[in-house]
Wavefront OBJ file of the C-alpha trace (Angstrom):
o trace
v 161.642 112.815 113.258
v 157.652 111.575 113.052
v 155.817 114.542 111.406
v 151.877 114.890 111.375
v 151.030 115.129 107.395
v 147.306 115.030 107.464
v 143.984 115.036 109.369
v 140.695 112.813 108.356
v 137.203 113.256 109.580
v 134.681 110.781 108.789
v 131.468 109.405 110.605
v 131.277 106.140 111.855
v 128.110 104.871 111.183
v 127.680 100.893 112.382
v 125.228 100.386 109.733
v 128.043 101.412 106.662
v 130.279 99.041 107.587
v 127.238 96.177 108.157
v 126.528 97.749 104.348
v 130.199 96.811 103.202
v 130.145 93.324 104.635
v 126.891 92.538 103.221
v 127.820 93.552 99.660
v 125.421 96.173 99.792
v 127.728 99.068 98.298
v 126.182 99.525 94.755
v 122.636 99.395 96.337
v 120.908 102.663 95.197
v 120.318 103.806 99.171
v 124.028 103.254 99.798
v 125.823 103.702 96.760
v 126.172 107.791 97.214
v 127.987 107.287 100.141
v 130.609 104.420 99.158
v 131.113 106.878 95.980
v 131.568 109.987 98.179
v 134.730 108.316 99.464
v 136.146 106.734 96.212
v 138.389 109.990 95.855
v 139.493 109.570 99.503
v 140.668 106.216 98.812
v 143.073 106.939 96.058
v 144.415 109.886 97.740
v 145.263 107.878 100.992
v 147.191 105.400 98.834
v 149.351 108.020 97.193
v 150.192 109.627 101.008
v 150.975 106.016 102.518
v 150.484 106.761 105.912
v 153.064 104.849 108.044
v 150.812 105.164 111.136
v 147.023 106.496 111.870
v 146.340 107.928 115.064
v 142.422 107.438 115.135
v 140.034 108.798 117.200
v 137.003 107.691 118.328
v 134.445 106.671 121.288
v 134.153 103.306 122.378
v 130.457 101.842 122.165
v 130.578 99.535 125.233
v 132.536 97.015 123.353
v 136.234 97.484 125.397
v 135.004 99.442 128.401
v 131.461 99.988 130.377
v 130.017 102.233 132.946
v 131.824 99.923 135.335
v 134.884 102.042 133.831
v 134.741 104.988 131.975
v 138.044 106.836 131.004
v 137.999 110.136 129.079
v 140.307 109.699 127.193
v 142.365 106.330 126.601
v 145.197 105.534 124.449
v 145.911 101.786 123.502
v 149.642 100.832 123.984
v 149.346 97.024 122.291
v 150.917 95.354 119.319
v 147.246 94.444 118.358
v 143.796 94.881 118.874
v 141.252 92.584 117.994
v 137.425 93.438 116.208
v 135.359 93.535 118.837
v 132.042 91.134 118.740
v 129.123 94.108 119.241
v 126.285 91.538 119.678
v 125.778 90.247 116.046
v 129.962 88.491 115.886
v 132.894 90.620 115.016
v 133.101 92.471 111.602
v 135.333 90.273 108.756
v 137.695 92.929 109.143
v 141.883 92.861 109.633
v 143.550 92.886 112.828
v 144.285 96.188 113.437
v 148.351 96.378 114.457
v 149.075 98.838 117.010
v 152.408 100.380 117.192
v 153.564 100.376 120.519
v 156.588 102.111 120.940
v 154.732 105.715 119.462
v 151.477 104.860 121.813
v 153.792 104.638 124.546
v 155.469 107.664 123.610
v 152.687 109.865 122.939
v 151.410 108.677 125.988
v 153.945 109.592 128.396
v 154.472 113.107 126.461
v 150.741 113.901 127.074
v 150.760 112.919 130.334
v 153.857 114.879 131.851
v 152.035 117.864 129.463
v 148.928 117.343 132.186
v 146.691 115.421 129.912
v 145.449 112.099 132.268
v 145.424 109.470 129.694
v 144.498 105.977 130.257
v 147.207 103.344 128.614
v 145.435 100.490 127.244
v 147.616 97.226 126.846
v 144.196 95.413 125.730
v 141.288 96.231 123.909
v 138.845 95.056 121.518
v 137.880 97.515 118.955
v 134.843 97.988 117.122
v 132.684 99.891 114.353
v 133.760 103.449 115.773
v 137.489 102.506 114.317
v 136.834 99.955 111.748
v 134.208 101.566 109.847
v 136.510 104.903 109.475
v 139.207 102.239 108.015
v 136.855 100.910 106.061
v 136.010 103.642 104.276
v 139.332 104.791 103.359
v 140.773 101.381 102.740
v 138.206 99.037 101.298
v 138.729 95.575 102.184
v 142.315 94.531 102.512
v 143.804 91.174 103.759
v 145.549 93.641 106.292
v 145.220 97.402 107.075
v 148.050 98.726 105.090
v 149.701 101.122 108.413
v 149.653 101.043 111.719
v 146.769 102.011 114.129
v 147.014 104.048 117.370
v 143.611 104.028 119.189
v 142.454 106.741 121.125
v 138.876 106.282 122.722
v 137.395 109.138 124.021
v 134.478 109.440 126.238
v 131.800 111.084 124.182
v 128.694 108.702 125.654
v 128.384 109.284 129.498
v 128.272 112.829 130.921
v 130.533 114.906 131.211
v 132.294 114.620 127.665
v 135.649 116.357 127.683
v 135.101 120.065 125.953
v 136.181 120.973 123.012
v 139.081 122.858 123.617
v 140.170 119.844 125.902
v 140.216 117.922 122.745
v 141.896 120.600 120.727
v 144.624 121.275 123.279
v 144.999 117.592 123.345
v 145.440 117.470 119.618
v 148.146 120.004 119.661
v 150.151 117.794 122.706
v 149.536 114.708 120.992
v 151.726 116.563 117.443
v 154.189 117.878 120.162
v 154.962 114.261 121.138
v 154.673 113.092 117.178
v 157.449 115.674 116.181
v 159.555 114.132 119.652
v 159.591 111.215 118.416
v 163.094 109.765 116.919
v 161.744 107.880 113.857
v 161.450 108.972 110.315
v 157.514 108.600 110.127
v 154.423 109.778 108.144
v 152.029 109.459 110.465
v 147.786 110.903 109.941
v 145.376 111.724 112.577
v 141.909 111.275 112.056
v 138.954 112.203 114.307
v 135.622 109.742 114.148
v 131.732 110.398 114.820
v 129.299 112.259 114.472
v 128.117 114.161 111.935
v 124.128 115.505 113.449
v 122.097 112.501 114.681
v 119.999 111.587 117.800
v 119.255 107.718 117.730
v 116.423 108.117 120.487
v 113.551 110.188 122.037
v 111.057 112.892 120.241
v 114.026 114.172 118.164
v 115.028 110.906 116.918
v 116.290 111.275 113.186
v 117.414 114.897 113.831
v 119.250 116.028 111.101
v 120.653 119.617 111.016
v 122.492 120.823 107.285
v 123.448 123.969 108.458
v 125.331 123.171 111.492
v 127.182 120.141 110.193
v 128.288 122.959 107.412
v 129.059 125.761 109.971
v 131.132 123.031 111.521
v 133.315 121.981 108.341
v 133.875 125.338 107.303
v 135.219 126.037 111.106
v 137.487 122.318 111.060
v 139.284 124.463 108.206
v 138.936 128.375 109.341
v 138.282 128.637 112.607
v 139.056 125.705 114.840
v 139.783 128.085 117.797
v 136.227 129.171 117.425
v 134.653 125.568 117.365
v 136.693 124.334 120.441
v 134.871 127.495 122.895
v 131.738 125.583 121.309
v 129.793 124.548 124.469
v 128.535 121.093 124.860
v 124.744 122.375 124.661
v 125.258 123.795 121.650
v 125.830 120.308 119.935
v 123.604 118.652 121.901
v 120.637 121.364 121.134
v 121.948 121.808 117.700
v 123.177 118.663 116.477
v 121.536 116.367 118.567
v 122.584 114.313 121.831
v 125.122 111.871 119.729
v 126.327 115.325 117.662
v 128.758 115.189 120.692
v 130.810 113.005 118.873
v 132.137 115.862 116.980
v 134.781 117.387 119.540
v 136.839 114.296 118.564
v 137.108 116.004 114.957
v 138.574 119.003 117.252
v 141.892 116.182 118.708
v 142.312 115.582 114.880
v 142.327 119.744 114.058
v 144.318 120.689 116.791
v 147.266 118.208 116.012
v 147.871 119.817 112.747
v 149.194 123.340 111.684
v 147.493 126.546 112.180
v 147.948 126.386 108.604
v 146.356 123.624 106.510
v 144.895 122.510 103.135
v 141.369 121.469 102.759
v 141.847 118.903 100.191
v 138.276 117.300 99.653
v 135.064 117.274 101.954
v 132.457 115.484 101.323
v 128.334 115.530 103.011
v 125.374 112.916 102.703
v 121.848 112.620 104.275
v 120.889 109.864 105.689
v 122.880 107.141 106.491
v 120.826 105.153 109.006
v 119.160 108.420 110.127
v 122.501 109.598 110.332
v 124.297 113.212 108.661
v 127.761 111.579 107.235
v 130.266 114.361 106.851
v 134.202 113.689 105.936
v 137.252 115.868 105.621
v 140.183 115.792 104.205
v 143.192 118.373 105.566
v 146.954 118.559 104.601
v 149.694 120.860 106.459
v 151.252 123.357 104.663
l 1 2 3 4 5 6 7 8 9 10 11 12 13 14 15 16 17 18 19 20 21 22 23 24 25 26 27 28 29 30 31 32 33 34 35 36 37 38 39 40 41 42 43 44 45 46 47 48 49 50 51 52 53 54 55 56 57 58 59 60 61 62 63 64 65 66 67 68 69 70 71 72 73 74 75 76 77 78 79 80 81 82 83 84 85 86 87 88 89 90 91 92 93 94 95 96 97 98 99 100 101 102 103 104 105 106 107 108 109 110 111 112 113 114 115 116 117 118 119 120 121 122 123 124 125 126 127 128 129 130 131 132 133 134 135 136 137 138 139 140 141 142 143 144 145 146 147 148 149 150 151 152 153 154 155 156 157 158 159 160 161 162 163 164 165 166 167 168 169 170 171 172 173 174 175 176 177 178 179 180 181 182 183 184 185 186 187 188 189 190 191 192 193 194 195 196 197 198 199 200 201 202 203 204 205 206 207 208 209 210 211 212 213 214 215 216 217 218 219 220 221 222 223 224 225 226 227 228 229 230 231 232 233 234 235 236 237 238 239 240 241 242 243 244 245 246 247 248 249 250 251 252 253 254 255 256 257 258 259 260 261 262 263 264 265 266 267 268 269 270 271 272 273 274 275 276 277 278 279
């Protein structure tokens, strides 16, 4: 059967993968950050990840206020960069795989969970830039890519133990499935930022730490985290985080923390990134 191996956090910050395509890496400003994931990038090539089911919130690019699903799961054999305003990032196609999307998504919805199937879709820096990260700059992602957009930029946000009871249908529908797969999870966004009004550039250490250590200790304790508390706390794009929560609940109650890693700013942005293995 599939089996859920691993979970990856990582924030998606537009202006790291505008850094990457520029051939601005080794610049002193974003050099610390490129380095913080040079570990993460061998370790993802020793696990070879058959499929990565990545979370993360659309930014207007596939869907508008004209339609705005909680949480939506794209279905197709490919999705294609998505052109935010400035042309699409140099990036790979990213190749879906179909038969697991549908899968997952008819498991999750006969478990109660009202996903939205996808068949097309443009995707853009909230699931590149994560890919990015971990994979450099291939001709061609090196696995297959599940994308599951979540609404984390119009009110009401699913909670966090929406998104954590989600994560734990979506590995009940992994484990269903009749291939022999290694398949990852990873949950996008965030870490602390606000991007406008008085608290503009909000950066807050402490929570993004609380929040790691939880991700690994306590994960039933971050998803009774109320959305005020990450807006007040972490700022009114900290939302972002209760996608890490679909990523923690989809693995074991027992995991490995295998590297973390934490760097202010980014684009007055907190990156944080996390790295968890089942037992």
């Amino acid at each position: 059967m599939a089996k859920i191996t691993a979970g990856v956090a990582t924030s998606h910050v537009p202006a790291i993968g505008a850094a990457l395509d520029l051939g601005k890496t080794q610049e002193d400003y974003w050099k610390p950050i490129f380095d913080g994931y040079e570990f993460s990038k061998e370790w993802i090539k020793n696990e070879k990840p058959d499929v990565i089911i990545l979370v993360y919130n659309d930014h207007a690019s596939a869907f508008s206020l004209d339609l705005i699903p909680t949480f939506a799961i794209g279905c197709a054999e490919e999705f294609q960069p998505a052109d935010e305003g400035w042309g699409p990032r140099p990036v790979p196609t990213v190749k879906g795989h179909s038969e697991l999307a549908w899968h997952i998504a008819q498991s999750a919805i006969l478990d109660e969970f009202d996903m939205t199937i996808v068949n097309n879709m443009d995707v853009d820096h909230g699931l590149t830039v994560p890919l990015s990260l971990m994979f450099g700059q291939p001709e061609e992602w090196p696995c297959k890519i599940i994308p599951l957009a979540v609404n984390v930029v119009q009110y009401p946000p699913p909670t966090g133990n929406r998104c954590y009871n989600l994560g734990k249908a979506i590995r009940k529908a992994v484990e269903s499935f009749d291939a022999d797969l290694n398949v990852q999870i990873w949950g996008t966004g965030g870490m602390s930022h606000q991007l406008q009004g008085p608290r503009a550039g909000l950066i807050n250490k402490e929570f993004d730490t609380a929040f790691l250590d939880g991700l690994t200790k306590d994960p039933q304790g971050l998803a009774k985290m109320p959305h005020i508390d990450y807006v007040r706390e972490a700022g009114s794009e900290g939302i972002e985080m209760v996608m890490w929560l679909i990523m923690r609940g989809a693995l074991n109650d027992d995991i490995d923390e295998r590297y973390r890693f934490y760097h202010v700013p980014a684009s007055n942005c907190a990156v944080g990134h996390i790295i968890l293995e089942n037992k």
